[in-house]
C-alpha positions as CSV (number, residue, x, y, z in Angstrom):
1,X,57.6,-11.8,15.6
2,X,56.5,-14.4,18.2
3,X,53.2,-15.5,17.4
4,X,52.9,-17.9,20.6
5,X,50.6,-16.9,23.3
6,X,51.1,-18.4,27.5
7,X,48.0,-19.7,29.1
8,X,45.9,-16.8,30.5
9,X,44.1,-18.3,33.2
10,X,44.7,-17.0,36.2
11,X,46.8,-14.3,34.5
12,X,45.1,-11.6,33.9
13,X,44.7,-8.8,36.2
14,X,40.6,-8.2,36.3
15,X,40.3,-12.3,35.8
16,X,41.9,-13.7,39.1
17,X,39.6,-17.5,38.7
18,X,40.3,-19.3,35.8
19,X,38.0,-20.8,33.3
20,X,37.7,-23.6,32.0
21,X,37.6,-24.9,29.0
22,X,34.2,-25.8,28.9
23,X,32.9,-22.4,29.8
24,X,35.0,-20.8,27.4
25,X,33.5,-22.9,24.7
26,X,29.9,-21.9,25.8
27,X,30.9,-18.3,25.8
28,X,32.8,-18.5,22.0
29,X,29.6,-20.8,20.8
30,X,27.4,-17.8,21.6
31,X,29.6,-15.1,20.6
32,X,29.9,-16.6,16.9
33,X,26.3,-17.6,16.9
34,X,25.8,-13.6,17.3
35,X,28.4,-13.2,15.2
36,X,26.5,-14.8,12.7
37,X,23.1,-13.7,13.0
38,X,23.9,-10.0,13.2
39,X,26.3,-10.5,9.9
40,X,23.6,-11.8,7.4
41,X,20.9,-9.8,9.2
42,X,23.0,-6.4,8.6
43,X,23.9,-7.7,5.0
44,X,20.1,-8.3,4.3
45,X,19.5,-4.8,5.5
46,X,22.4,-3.1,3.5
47,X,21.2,-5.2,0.4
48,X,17.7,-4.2,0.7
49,X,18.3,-0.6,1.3
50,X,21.0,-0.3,-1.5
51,X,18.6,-2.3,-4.0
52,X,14.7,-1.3,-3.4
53,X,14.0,2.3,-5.1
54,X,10.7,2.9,-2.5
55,X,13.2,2.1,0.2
56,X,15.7,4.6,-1.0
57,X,12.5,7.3,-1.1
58,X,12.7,7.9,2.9
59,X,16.4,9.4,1.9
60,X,17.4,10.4,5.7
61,X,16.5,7.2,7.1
62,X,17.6,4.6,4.3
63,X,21.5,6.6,5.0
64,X,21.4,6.1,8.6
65,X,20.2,2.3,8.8
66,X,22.5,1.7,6.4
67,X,25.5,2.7,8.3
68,X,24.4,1.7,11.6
69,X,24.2,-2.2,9.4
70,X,27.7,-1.8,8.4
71,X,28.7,-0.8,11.8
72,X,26.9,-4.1,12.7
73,X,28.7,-5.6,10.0
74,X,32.2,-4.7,11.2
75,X,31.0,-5.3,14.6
76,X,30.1,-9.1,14.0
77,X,33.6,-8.9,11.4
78,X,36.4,-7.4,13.5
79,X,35.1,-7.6,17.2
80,X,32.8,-10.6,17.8
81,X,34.5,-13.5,15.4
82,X,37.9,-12.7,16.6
83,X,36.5,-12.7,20.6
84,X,34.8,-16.0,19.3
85,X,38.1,-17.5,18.0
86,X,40.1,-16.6,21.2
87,X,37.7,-18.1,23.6
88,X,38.0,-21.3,22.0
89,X,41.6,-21.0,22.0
90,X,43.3,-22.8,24.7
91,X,45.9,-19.8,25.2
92,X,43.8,-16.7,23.8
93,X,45.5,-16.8,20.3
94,X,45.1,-14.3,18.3
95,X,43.9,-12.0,21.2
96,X,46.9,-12.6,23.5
97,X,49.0,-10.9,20.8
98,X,49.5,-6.8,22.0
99,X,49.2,-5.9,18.6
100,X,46.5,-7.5,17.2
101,X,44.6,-6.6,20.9
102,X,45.2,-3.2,20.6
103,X,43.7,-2.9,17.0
104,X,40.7,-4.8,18.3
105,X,40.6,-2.7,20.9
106,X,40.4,0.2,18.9
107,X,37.5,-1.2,16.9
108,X,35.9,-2.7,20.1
109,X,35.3,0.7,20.8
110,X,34.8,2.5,17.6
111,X,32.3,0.7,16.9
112,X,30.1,0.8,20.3
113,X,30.4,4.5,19.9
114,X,29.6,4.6,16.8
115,X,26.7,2.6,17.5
116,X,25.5,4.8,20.2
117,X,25.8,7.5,18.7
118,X,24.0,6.9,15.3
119,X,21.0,5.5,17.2
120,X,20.5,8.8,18.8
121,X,20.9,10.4,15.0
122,X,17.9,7.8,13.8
123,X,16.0,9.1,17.0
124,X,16.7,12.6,16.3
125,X,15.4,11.9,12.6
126,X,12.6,10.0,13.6
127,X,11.0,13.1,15.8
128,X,11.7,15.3,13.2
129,X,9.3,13.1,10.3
130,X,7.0,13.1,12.9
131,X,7.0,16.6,14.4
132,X,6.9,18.3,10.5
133,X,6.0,15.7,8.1
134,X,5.6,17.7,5.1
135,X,8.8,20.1,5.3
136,X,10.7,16.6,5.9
137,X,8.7,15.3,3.0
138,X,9.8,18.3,1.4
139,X,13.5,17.7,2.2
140,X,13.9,20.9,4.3
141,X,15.2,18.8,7.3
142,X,16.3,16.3,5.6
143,X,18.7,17.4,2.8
144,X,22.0,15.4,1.4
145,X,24.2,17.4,3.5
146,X,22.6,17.4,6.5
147,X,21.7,13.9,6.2
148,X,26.0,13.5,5.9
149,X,26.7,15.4,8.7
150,X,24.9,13.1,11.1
151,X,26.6,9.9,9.2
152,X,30.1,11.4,10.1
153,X,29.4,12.4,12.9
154,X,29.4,9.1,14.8
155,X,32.5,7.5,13.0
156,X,34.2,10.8,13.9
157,X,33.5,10.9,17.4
158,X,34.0,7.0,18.2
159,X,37.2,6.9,16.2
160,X,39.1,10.1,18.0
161,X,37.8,8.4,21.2
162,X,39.2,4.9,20.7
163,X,42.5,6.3,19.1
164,X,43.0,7.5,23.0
165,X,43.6,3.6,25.3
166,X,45.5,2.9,21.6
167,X,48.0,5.6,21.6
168,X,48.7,5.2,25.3
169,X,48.7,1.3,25.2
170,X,46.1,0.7,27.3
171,X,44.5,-2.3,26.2
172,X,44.8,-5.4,27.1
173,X,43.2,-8.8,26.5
174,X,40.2,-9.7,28.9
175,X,38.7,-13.4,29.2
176,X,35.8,-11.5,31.4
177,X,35.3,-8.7,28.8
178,X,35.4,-11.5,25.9
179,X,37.2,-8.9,24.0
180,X,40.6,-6.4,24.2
181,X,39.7,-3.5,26.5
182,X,41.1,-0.6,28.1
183,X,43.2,-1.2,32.0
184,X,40.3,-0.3,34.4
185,X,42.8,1.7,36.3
186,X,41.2,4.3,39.2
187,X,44.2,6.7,38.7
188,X,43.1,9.9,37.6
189,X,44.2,10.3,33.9
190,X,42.1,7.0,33.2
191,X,39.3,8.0,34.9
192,X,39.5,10.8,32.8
193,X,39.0,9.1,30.3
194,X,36.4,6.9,31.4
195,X,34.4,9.4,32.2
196,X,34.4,10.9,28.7
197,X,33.9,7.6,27.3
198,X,30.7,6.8,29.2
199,X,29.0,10.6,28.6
200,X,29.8,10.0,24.6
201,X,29.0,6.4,24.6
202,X,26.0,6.0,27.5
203,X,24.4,9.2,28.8
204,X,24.1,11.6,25.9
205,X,23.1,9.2,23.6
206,X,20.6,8.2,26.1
207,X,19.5,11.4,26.9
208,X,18.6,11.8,23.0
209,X,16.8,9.0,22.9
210,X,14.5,9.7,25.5
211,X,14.2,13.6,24.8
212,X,13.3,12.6,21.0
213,X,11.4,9.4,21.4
214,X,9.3,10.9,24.4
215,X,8.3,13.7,21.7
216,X,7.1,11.5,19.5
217,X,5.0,10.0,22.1
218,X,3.6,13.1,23.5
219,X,2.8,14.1,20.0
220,X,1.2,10.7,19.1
221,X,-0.8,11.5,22.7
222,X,-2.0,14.8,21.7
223,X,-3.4,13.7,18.4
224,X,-5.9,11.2,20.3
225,X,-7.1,13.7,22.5
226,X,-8.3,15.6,19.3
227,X,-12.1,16.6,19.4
228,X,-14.4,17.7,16.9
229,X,-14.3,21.1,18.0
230,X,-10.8,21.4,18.4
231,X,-10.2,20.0,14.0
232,X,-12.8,23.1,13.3
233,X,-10.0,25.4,14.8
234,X,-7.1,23.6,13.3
235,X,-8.7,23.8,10.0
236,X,-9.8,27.9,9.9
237,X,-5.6,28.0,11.3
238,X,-3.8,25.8,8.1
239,X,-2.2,27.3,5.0
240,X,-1.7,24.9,2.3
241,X,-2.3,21.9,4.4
242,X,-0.2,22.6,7.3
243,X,-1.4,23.2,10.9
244,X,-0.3,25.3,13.1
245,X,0.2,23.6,16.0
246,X,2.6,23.6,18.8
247,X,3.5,20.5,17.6
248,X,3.9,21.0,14.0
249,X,2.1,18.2,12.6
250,X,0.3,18.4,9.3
251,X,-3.4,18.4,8.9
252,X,-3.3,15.6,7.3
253,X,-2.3,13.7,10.7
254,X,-4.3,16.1,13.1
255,X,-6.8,18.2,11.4
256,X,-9.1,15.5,11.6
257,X,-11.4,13.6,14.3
258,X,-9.2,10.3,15.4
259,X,-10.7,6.7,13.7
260,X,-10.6,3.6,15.9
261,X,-7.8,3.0,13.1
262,X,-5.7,5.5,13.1
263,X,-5.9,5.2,16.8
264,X,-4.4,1.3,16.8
265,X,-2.1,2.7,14.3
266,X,-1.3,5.0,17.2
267,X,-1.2,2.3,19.5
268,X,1.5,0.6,17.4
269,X,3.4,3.7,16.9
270,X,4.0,4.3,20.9
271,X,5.2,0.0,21.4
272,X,7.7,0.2,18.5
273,X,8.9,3.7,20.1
274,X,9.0,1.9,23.4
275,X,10.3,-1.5,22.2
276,X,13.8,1.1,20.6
277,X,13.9,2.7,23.9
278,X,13.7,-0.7,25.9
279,X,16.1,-2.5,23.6
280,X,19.0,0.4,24.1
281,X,18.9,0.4,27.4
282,X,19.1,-3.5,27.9
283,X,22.1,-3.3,25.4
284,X,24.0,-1.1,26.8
285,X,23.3,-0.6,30.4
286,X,24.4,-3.8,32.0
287,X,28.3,-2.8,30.0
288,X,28.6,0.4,31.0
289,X,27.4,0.2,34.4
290,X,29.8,-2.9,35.0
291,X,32.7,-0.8,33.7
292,X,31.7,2.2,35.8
293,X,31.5,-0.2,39.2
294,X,35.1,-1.4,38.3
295,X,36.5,2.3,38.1
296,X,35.1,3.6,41.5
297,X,35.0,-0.2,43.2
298,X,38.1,-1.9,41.8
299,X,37.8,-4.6,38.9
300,X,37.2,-7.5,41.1
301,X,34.0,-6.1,42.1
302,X,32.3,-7.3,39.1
303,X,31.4,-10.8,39.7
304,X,33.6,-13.2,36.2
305,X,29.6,-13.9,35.0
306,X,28.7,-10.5,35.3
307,X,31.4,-8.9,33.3
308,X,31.0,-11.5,30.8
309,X,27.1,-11.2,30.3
310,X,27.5,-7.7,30.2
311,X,29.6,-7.8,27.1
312,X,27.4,-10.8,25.5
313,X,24.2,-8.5,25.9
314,X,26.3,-5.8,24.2
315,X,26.7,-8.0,21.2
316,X,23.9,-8.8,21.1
317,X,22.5,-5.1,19.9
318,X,24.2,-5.7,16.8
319,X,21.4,-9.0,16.4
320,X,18.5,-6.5,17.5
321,X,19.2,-3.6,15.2
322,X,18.5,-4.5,11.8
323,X,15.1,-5.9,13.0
324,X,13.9,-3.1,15.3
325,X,15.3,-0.7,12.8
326,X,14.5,-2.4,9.7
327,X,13.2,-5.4,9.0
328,X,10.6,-5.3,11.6
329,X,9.4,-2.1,9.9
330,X,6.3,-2.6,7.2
331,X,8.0,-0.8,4.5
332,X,10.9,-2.8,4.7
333,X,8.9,-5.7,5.2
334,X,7.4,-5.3,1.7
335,X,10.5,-4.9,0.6
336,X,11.7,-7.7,1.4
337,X,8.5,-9.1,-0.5
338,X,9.0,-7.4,-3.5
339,X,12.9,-8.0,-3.9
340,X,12.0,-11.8,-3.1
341,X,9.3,-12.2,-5.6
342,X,12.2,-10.3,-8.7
343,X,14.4,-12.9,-7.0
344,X,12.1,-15.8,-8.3
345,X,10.9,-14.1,-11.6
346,X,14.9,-13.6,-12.7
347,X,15.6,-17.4,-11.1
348,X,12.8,-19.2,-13.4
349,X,13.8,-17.7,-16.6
350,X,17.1,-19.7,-16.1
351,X,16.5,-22.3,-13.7
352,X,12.8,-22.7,-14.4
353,X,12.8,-26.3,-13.0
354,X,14.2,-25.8,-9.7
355,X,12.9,-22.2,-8.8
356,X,9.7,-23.8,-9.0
357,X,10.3,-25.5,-5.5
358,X,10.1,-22.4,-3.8
């Protein structure tokens, strides 16, 4: 097999100006940089969730953090290193290479399905904790199997899709995409295709997210327009704790007048709801909507920068998501305190001396 690889600038069909080799350093320096960053962050995640029993107690969402971090994982593994590597590579190597292009390709997309997809699971969960705490306490909506079902789901659904550009040979190795993608072709069987891709990847995900987030926030709105008279009702109206409310909420969230604290608390609630809704859409919008521009435009109506910071933006969700989904959560953030403070108690009853540094 010949490994050798011809220069690529100027050769490739949605890249007519060529680099150089400066700004192809620039672009691998911050594509391993996110490369490493979302790497160790994911690991930290998986480790935690795998390791801390209280963790592990929230079942449903301990599952589905922990495979959105290993698709993060593979993500920073089997996309973004290998994208990193071939930017700095005079001639593309190992990218240039059909073969090895076309498997990245396949996980290229896999895995921003995947992705997708899951996070719309973790909103769907989310609204449901929310919406009927105790039955979800209670493991009614949140039992093994169903729990498995919206794991699979995801690596089913990106897999059959990105199994498509590879049987037909579509992909191909794109400085302005940083990574091996499909031919933006306008004929009809790829656009097709495209179409699909961008409903399963883009809208329906997004359309989950906002249905289920906005739900949470119209819940969390309701509960501080409780009035006194209003808990009197909700009271006479519970059976063992339970409310019946439109919403579903237990009594032990809305059967009672609302405190200046459990309104900050609130407060808090609706940003970090916000902040998952913002951070999606700044992933993943500027990608898809470049891709969409160069099926109904022509690929050389994305400006080289554009296409490129489109892609670097998408990597960059695979930084974001094990804070905004984890770490930057308080349970997980004591966690992390706990694990850290067995970490020094196991280190000083071998390595007294030294663990006393930290």
């Amino acid at each position: 097999m010949d490994w050798s690889c011809r220069s690529l600038n100027g050769g490739n069909a949605t890249f007519p100006v060529p680099l150089t080799q400066r700004e192809k350093d620039v672009a691998a320096l911050i594509v391993a940089t996110e490369a490493f960053l979302a790497f160790f962050g994911n690991l930290l995640v998986l480790a935690i969730t795998t390791v801390d029993s209280k963790v592990r107690q929230h079942k449903a969402m301990s599952i589905l953090v922990s495979s959105l971090a290993i698709n993060d994982i593979i993500t920073a593994v089997l996309v973004m290193a290998p994208s990193a590597y071939s930017l700095s590579h005079p001639n593309g190597f190992p990218l240039c290479q059909p073969q090895v292009c076309s498997v990245h390709g396949v996980f290229n997309y896999w895995m921003a399905t995947t992705s997708s997809i899951t996070l719309a699971m973790i909103s769907i969960d989310r609204n449901i904790s929310i919406q009927k705490p105790l039955l979800y306490a209670a493991q009614l909506y949140s039992s093994r199997k169903r729990v498995i079902k919206m794991v699979l789901l995801p690596w089913t659904l990106g897999i059959i899709y990105s199994l498509v550009p590879f049987s037909l040979q579509w992909m191909t190795y794109q400085l302005d995409n940083i990574a091996c993608d499909v031919n933006w072709n306008p004929e009809p069987a790829y656009r097709i295709y495209y179409v699909a891709l961008f409903s399963l990847c883009f809208f329906l995900p997004a359309l989950l997210i906002l249905i289920q987030y906005s739900r949470i926030i119209y819940s969390i709105h309701m509960l501080k327009m409780r009035t006194p008279s209003q808990d009197g009702n909700y009271r006479s109206n519970s059976t063992n704790g339970m409310v019946k409310s439109p919403s579903g909420i237990s009594l032990k969230l809305l059967g009672r007048r609302p405190t200046t604290e459990s309104e900050d608390n609130s407060t808090k609630l609706v940003l970090s709801v916000l902040t998952l809704i913002v951070v999606f859409f700044v992933c993943i919008t500027p990608f898809c909507v470049t891709k969409l521009i160069k099926v109904v435009a022509g690929p050389h109506k994305v400006p080289n920068w554009g296409d490129m910071l489109s892609t670097i933006i998408q990597f960059s969700a695979s930084v974001i998501n094990p804070v905004v989904y984890s770490l930057g959560l308080k349970h997980f953030q004591k966690a992390l305190m706990r694990q850290g403070r067995n970490l020094k108690n196991k280190c000083s009853m071998y390595f007294y001396p030294w663990c006393e540094i930290f």
